[in-house]
PQR file with spaces between the fields and no chain letter, atoms N, CA, C, O and H, PARSE charges and radii, in Angstrom:
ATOM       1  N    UNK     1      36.408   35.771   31.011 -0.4000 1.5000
ATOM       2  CA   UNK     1      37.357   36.515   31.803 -0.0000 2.0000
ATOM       3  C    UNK     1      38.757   36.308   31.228  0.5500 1.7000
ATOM       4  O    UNK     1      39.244   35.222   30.915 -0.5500 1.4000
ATOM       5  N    UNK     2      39.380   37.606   31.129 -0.4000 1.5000
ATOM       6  CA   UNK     2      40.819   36.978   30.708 -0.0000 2.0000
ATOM       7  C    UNK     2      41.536   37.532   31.740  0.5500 1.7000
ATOM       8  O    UNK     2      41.474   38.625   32.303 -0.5500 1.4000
ATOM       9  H    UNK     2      38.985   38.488   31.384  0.4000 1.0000
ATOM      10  N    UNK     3      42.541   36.126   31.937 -0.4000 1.5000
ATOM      11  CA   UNK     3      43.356   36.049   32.917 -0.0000 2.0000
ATOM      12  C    UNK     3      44.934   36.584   33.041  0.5500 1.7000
ATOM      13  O    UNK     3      45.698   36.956   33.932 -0.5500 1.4000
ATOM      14  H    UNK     3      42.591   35.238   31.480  0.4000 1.0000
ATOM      15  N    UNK     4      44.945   36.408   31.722 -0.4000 1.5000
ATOM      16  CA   UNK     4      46.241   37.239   31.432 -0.0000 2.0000
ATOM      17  C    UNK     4      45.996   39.051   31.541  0.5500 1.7000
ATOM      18  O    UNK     4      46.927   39.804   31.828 -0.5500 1.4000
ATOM      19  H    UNK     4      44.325   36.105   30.999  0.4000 1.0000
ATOM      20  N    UNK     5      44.866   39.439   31.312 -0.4000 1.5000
ATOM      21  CA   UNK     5      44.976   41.054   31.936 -0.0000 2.0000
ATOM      22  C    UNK     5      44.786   40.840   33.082  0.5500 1.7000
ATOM      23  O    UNK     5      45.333   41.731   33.732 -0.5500 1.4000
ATOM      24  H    UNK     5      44.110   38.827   31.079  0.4000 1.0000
ATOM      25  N    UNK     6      44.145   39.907   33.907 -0.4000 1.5000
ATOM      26  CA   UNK     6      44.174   40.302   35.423 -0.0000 2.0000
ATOM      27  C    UNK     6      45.623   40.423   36.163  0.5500 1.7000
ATOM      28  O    UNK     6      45.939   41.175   37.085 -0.5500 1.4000
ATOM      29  H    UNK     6      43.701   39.184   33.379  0.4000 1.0000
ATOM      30  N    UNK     7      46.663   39.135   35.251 -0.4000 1.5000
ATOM      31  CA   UNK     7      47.759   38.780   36.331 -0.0000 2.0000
ATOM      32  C    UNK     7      48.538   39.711   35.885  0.5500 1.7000
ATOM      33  O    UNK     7      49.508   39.705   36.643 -0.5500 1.4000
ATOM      34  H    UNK     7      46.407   38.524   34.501  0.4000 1.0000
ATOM      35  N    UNK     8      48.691   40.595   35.009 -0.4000 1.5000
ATOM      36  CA   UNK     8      49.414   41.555   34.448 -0.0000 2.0000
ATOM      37  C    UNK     8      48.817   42.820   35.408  0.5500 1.7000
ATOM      38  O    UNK     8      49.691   43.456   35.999 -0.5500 1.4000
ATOM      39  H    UNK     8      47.903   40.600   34.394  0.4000 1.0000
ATOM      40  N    UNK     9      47.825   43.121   35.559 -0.4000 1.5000
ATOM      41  CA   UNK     9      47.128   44.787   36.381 -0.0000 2.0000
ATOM      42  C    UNK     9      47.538   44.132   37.610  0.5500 1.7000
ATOM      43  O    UNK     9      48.363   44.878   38.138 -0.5500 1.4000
ATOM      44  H    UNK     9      47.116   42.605   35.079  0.4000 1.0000
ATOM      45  N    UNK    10      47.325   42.906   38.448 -0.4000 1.5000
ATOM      46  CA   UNK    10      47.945   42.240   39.780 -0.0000 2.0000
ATOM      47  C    UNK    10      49.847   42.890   39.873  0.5500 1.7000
ATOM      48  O    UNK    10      50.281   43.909   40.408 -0.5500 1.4000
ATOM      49  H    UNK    10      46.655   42.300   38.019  0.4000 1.0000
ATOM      50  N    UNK    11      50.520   41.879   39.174 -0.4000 1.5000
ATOM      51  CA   UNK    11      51.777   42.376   39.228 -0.0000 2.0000
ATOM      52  C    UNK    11      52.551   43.612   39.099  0.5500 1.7000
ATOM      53  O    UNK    11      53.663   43.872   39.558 -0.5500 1.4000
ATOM      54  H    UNK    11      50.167   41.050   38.740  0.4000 1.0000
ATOM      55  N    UNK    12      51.613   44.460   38.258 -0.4000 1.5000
ATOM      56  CA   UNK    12      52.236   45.866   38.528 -0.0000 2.0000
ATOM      57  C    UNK    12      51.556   46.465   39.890  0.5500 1.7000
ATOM      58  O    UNK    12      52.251   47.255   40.529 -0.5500 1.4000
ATOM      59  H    UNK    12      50.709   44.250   37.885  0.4000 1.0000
ATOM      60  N    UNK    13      50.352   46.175   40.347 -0.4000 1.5000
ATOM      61  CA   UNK    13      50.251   46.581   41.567 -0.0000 2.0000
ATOM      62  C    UNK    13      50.730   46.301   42.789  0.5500 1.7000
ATOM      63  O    UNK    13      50.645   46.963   43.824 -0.5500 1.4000
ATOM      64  H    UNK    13      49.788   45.533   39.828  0.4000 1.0000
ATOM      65  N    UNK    14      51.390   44.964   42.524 -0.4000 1.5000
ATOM      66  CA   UNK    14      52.252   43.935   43.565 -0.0000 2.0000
ATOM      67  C    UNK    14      53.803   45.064   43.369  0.5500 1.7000
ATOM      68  O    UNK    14      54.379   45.665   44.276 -0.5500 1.4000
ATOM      69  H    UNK    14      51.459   44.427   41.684  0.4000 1.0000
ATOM      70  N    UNK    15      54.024   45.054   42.425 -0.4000 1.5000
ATOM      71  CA   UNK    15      55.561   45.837   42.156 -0.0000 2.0000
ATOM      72  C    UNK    15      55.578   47.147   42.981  0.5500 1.7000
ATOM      73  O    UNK    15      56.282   47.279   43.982 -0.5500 1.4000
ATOM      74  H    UNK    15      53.556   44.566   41.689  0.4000 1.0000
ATOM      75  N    UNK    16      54.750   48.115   42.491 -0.4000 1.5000
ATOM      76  CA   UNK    16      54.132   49.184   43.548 -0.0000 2.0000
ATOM      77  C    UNK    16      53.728   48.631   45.140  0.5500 1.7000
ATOM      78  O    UNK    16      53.650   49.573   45.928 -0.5500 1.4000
ATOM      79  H    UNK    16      54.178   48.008   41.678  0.4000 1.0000
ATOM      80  N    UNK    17      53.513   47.550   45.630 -0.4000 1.5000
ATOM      81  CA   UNK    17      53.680   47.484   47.217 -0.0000 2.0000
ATOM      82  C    UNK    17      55.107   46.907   46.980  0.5500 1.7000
ATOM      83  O    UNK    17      55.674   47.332   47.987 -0.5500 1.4000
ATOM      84  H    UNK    17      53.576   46.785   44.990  0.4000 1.0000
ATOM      85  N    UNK    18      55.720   46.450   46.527 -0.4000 1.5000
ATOM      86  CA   UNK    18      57.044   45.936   46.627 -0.0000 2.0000
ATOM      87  C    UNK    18      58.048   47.069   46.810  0.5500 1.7000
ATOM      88  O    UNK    18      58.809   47.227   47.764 -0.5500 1.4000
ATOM      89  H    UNK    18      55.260   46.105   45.709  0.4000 1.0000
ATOM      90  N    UNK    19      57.933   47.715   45.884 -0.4000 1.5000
ATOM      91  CA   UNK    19      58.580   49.371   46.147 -0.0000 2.0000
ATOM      92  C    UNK    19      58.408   49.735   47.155  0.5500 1.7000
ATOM      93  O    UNK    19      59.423   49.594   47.837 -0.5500 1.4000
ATOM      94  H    UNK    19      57.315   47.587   45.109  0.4000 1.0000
ATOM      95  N    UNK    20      57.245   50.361   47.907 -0.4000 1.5000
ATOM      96  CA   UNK    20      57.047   50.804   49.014 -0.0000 2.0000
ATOM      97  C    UNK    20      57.091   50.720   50.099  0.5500 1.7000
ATOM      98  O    UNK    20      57.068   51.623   50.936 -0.5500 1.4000
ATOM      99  H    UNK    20      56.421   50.475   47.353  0.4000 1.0000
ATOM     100  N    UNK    21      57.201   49.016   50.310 -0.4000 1.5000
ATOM     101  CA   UNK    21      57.809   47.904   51.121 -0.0000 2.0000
ATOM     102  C    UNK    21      59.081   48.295   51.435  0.5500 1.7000
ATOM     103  O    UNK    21      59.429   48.585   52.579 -0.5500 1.4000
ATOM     104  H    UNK    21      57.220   48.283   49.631  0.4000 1.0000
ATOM     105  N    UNK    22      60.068   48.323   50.099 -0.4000 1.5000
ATOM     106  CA   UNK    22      61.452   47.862   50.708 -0.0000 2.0000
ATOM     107  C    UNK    22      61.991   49.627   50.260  0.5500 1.7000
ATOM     108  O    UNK    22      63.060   49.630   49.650 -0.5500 1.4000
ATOM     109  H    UNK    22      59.785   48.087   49.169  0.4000 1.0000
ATOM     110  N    UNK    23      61.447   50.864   50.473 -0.4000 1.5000
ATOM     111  CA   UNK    23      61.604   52.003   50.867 -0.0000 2.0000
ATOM     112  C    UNK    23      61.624   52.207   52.226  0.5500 1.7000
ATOM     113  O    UNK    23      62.467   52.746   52.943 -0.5500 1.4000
ATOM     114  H    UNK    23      60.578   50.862   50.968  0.4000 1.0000
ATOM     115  N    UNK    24      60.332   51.580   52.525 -0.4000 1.5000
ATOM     116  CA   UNK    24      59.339   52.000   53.786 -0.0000 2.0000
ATOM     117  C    UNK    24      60.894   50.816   54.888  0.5500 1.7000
ATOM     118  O    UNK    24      60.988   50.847   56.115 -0.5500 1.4000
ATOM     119  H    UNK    24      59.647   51.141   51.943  0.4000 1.0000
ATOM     120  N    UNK    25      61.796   49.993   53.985 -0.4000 1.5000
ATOM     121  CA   UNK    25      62.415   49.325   55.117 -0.0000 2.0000
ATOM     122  C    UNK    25      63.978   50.266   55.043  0.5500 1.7000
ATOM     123  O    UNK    25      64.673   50.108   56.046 -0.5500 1.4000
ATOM     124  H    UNK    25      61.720   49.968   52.989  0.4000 1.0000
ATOM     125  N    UNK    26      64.391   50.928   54.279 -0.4000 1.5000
ATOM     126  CA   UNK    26      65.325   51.572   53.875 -0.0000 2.0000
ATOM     127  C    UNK    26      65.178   52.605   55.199  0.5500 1.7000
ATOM     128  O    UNK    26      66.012   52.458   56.093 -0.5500 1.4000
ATOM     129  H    UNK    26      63.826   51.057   53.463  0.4000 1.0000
ATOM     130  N    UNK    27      64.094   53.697   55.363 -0.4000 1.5000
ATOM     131  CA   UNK    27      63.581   54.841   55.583 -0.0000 2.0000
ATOM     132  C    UNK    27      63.741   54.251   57.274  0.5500 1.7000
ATOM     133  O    UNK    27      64.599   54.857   57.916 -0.5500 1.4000
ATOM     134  H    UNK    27      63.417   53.817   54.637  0.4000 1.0000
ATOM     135  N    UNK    28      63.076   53.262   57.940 -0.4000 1.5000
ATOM     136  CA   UNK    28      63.072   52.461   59.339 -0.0000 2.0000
ATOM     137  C    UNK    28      64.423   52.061   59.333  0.5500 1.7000
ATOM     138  O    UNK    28      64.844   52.558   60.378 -0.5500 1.4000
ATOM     139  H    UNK    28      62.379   52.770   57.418  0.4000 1.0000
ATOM     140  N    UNK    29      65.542   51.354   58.694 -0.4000 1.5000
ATOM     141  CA   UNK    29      66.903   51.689   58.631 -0.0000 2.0000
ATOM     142  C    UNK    29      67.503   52.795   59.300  0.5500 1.7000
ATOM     143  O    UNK    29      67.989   52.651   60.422 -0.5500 1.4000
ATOM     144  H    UNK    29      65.199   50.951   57.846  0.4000 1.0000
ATOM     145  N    UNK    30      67.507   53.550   58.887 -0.4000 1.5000
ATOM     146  CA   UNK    30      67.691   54.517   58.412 -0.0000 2.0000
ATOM     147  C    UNK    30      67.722   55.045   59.841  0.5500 1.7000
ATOM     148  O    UNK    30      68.731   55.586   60.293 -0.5500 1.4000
ATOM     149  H    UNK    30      67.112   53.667   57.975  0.4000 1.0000
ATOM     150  N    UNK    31      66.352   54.844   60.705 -0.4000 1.5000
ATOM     151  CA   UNK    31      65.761   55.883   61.780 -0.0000 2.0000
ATOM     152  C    UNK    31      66.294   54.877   62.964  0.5500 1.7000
ATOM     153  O    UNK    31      66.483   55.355   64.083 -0.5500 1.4000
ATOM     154  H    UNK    31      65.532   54.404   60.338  0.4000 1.0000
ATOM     155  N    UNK    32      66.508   53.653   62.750 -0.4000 1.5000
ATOM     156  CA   UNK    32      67.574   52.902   63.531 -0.0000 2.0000
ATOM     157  C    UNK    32      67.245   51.222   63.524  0.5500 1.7000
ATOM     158  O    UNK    32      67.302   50.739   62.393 -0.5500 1.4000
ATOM     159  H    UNK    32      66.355   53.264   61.841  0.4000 1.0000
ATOM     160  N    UNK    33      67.074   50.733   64.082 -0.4000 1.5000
ATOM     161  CA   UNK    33      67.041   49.408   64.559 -0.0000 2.0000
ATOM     162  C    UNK    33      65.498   48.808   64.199  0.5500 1.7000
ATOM     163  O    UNK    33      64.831   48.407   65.153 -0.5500 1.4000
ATOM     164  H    UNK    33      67.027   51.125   65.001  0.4000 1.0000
ATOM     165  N    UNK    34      64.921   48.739   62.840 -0.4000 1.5000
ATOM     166  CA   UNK    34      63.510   48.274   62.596 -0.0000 2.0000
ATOM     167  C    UNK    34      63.094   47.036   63.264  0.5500 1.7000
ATOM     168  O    UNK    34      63.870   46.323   63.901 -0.5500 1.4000
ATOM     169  H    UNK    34      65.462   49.065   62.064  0.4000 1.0000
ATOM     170  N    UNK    35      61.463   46.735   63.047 -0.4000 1.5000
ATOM     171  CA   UNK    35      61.142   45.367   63.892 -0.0000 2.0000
ATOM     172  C    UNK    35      61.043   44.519   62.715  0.5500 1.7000
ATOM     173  O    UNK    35      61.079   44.983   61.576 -0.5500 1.4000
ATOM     174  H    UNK    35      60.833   47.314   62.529  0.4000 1.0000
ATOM     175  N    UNK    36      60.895   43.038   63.026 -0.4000 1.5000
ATOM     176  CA   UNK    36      61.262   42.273   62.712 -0.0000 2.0000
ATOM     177  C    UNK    36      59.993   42.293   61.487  0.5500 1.7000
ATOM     178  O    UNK    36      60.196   41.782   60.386 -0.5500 1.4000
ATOM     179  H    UNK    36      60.866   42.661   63.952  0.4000 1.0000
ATOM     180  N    UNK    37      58.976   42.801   61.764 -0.4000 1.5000
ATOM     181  CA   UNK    37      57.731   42.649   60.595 -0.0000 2.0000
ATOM     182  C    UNK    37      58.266   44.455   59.550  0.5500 1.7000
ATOM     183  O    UNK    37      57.383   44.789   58.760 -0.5500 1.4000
ATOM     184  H    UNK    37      58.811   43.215   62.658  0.4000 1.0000
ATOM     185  N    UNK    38      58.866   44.915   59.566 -0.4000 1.5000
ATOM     186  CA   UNK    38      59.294   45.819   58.930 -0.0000 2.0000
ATOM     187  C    UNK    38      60.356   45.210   58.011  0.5500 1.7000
ATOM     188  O    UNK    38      60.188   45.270   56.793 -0.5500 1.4000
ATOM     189  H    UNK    38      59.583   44.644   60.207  0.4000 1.0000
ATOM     190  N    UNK    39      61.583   44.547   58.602 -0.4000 1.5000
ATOM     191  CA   UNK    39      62.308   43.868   57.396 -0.0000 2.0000
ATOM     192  C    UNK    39      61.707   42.746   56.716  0.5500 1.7000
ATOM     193  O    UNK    39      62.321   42.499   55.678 -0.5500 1.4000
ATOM     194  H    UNK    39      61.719   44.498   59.592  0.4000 1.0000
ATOM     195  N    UNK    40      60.750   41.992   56.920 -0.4000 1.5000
ATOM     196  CA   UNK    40      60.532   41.184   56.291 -0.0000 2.0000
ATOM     197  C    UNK    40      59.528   41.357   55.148  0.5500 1.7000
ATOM     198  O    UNK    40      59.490   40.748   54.079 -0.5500 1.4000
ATOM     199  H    UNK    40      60.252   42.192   57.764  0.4000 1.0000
ATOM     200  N    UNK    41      58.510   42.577   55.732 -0.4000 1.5000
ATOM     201  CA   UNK    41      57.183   42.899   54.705 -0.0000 2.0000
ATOM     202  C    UNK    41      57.811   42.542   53.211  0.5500 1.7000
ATOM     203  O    UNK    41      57.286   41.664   52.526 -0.5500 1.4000
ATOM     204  H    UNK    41      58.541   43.072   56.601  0.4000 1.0000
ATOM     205  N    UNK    42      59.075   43.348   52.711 -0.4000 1.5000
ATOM     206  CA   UNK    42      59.176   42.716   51.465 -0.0000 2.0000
ATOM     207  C    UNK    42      58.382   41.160   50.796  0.5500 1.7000
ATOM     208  O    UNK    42      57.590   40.828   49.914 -0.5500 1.4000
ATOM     209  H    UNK    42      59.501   44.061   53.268  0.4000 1.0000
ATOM     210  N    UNK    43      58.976   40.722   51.580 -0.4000 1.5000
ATOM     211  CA   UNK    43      58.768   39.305   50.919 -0.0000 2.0000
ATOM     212  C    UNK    43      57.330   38.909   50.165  0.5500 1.7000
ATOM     213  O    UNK    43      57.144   38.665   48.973 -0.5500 1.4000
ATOM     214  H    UNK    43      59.619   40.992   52.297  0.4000 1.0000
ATOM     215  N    UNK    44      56.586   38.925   51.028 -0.4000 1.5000
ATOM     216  CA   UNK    44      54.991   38.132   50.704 -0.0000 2.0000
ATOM     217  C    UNK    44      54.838   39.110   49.251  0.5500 1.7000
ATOM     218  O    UNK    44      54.370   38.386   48.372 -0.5500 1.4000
ATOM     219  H    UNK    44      56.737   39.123   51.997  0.4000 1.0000
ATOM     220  N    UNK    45      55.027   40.181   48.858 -0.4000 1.5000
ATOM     221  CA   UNK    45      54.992   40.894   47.189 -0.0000 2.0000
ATOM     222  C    UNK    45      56.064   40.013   46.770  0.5500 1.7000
ATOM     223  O    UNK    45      55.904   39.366   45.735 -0.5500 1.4000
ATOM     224  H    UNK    45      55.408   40.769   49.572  0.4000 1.0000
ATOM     225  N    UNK    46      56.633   39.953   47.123 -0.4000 1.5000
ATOM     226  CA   UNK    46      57.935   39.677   46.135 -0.0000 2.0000
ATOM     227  C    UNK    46      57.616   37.967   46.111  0.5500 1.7000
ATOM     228  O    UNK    46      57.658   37.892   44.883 -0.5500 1.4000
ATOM     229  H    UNK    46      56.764   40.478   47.964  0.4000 1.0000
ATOM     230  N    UNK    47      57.448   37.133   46.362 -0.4000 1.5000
ATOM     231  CA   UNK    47      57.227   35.978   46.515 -0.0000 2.0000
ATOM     232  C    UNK    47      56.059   35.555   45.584  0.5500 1.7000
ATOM     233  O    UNK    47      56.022   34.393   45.181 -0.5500 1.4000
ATOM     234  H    UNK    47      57.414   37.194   47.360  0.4000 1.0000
ATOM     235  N    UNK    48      54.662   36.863   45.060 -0.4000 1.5000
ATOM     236  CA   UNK    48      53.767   36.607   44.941 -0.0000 2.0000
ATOM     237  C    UNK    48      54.000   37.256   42.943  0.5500 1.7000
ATOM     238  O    UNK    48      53.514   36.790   41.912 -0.5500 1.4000
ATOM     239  H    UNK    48      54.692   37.807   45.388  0.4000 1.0000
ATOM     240  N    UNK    49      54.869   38.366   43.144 -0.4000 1.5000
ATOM     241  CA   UNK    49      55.639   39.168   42.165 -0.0000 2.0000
ATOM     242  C    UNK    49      56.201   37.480   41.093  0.5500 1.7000
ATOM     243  O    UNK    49      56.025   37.280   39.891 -0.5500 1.4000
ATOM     244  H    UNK    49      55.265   38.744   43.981  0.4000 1.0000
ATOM     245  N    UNK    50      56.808   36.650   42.032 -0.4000 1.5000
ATOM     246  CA   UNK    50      57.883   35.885   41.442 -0.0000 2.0000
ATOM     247  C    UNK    50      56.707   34.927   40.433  0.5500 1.7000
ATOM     248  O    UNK    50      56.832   34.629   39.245 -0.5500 1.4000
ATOM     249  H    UNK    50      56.951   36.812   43.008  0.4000 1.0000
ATOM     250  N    UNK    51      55.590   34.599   41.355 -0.4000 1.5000
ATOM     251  CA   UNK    51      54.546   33.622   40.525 -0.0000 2.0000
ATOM     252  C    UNK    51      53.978   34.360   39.685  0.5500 1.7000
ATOM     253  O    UNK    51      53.486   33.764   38.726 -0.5500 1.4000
ATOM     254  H    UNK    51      55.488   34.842   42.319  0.4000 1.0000
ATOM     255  N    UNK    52      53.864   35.585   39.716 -0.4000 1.5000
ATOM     256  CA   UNK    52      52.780   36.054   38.622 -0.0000 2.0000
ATOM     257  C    UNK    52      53.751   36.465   37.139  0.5500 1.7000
ATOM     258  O    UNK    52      53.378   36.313   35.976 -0.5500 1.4000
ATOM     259  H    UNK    52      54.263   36.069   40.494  0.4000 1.0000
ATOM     260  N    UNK    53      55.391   37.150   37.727 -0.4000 1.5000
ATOM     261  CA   UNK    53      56.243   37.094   36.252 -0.0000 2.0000
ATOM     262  C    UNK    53      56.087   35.893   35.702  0.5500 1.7000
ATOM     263  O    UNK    53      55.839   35.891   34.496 -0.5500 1.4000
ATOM     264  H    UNK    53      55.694   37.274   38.672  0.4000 1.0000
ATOM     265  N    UNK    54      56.197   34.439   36.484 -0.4000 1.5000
ATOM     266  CA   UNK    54      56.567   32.885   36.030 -0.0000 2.0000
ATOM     267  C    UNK    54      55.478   32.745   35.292  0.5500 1.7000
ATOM     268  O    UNK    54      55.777   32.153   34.254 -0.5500 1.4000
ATOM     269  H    UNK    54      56.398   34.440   37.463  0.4000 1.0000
ATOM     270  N    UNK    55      54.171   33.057   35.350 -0.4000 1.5000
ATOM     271  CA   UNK    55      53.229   32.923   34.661 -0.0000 2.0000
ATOM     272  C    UNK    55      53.405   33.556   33.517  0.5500 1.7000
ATOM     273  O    UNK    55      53.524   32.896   32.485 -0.5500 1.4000
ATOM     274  H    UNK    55      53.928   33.538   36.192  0.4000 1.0000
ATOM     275  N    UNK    56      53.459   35.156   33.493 -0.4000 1.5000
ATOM     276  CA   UNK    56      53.568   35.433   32.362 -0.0000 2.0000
ATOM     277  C    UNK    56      54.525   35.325   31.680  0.5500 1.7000
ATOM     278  O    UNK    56      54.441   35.992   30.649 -0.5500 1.4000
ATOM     279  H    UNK    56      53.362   35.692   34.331  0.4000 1.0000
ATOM     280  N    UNK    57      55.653   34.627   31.822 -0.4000 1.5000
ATOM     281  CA   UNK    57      57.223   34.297   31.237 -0.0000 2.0000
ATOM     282  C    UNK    57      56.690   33.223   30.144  0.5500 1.7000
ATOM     283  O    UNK    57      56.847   33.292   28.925 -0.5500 1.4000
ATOM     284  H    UNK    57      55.721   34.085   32.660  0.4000 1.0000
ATOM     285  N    UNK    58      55.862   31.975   31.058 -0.4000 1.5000
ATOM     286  CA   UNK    58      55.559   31.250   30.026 -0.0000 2.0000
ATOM     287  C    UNK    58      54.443   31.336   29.379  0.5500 1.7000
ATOM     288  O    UNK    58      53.994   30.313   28.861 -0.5500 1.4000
ATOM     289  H    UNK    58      55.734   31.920   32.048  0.4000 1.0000
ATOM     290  N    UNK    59      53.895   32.312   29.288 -0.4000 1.5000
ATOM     291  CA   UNK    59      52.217   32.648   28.488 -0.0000 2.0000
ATOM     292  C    UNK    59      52.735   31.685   27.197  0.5500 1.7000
ATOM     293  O    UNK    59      52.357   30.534   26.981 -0.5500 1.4000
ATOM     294  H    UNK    59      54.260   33.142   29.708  0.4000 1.0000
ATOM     295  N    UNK    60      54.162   32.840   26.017 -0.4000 1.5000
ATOM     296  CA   UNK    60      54.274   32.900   24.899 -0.0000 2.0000
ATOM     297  C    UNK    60      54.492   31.569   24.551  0.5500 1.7000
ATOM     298  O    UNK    60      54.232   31.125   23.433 -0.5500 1.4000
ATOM     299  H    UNK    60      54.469   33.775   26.193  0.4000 1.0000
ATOM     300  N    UNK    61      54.906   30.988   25.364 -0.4000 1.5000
ATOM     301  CA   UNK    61      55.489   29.105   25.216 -0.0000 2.0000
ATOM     302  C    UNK    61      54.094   28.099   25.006  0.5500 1.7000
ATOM     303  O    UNK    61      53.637   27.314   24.176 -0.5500 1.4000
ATOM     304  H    UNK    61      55.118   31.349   26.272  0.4000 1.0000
ATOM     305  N    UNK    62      53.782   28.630   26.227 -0.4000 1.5000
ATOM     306  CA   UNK    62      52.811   27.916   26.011 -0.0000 2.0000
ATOM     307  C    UNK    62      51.709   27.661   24.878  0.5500 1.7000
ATOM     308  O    UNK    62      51.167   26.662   24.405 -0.5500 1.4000
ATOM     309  H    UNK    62      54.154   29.268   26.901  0.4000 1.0000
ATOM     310  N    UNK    63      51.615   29.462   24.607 -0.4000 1.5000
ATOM     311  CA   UNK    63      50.552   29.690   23.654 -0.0000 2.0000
ATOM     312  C    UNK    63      50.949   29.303   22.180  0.5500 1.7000
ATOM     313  O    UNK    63      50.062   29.203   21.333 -0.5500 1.4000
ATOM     314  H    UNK    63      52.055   30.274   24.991  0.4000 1.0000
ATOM     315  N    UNK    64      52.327   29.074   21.850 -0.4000 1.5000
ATOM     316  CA   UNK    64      52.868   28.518   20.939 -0.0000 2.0000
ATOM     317  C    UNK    64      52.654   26.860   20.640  0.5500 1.7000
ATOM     318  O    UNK    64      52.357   26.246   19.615 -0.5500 1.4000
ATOM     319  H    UNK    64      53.048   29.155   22.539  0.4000 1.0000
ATOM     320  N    UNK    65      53.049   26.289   22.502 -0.4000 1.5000
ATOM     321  CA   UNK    65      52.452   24.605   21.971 -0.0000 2.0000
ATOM     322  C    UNK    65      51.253   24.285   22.177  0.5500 1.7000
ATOM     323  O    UNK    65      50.893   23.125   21.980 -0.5500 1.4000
ATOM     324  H    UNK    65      53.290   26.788   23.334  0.4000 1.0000
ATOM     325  N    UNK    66      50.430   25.199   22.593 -0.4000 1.5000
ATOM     326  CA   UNK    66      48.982   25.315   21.900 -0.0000 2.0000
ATOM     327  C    UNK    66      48.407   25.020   20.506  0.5500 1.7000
ATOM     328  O    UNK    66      47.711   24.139   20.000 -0.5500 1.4000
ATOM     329  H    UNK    66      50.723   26.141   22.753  0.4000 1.0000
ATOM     330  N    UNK    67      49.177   26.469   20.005 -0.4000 1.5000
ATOM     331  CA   UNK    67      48.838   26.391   18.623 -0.0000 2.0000
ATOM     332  C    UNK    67      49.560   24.914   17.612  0.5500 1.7000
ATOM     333  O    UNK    67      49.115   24.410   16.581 -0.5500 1.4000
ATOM     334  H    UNK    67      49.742   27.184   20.416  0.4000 1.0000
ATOM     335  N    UNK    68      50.487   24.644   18.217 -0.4000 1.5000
ATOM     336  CA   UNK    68      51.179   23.637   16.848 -0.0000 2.0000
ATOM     337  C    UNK    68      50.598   22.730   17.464  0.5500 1.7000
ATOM     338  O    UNK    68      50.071   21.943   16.678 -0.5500 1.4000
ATOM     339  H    UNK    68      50.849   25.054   19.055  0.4000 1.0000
ATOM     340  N    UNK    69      50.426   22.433   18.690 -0.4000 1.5000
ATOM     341  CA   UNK    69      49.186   21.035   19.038 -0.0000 2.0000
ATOM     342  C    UNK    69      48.068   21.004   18.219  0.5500 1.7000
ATOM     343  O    UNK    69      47.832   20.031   17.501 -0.5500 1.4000
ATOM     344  H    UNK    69      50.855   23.073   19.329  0.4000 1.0000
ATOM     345  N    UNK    70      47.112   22.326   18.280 -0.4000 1.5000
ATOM     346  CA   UNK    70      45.808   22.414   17.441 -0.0000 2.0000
ATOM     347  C    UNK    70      45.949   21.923   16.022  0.5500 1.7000
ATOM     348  O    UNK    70      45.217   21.087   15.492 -0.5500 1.4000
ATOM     349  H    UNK    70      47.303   23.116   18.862  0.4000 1.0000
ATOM     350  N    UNK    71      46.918   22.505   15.499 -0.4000 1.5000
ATOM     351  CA   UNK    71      47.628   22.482   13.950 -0.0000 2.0000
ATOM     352  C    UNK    71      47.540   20.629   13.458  0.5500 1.7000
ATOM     353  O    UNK    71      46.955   20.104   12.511 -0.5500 1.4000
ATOM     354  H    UNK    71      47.513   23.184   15.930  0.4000 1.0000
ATOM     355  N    UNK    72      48.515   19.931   14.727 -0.4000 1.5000
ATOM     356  CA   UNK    72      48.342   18.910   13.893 -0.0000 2.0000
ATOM     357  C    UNK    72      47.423   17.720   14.171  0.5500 1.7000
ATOM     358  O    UNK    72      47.489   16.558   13.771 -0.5500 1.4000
ATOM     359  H    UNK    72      48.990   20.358   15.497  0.4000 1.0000
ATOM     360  N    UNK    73      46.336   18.484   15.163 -0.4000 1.5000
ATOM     361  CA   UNK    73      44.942   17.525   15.507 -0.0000 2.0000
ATOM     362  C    UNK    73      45.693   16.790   16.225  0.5500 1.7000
ATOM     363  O    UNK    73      46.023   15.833   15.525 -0.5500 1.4000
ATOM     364  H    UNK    73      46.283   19.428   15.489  0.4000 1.0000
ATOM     365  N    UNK    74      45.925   16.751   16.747 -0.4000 1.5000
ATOM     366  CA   UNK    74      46.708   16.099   18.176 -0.0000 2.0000
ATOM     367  C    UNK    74      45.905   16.425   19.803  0.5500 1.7000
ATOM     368  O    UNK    74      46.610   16.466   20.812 -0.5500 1.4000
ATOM     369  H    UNK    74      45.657   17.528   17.316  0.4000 1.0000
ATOM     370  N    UNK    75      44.922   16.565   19.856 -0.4000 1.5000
ATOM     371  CA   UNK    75      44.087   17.733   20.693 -0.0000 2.0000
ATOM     372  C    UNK    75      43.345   16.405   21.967  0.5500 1.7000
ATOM     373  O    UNK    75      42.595   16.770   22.872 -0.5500 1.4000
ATOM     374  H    UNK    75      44.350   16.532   19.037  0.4000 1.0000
């Protein structure tokens, strides 16, 4: 299984409820005085958005002291 295409197809689908989230809180704005689970929906994407970029931020790092670990039999 590779995990790096899953958390990559995850986060763009997280980004797409994140969008729609904080539209869907713009739009209830908008129509007046939203409830309290309307301003907040953002979050739980965006919170979940933040771990899955952090992951892939450090893929390349990692996969780098991977390789120079392997390199000098250090394993």
């Amino acid at each position: 299984m590779d995990w790096s295409k899953w958390i990559r197809q995850i986060h763009r689908w997280l980004s797409i409820i994140f969008t729609a989230t904080v539209i869907a809180n713009f739009v209830a704005m908008a129509v007046g005085e939203p409830p309290a689970w309307v301003v907040y929906s953002p979050l739980p994407p965006l919170f979940l958005l933040l771990f899955s970029g952090l992951y892939m931020f450090v893929l390349p790092y990692a996969a780098r002291w991977r390789s120079t670990r392997e390199q000098t039999g250090s394993a």
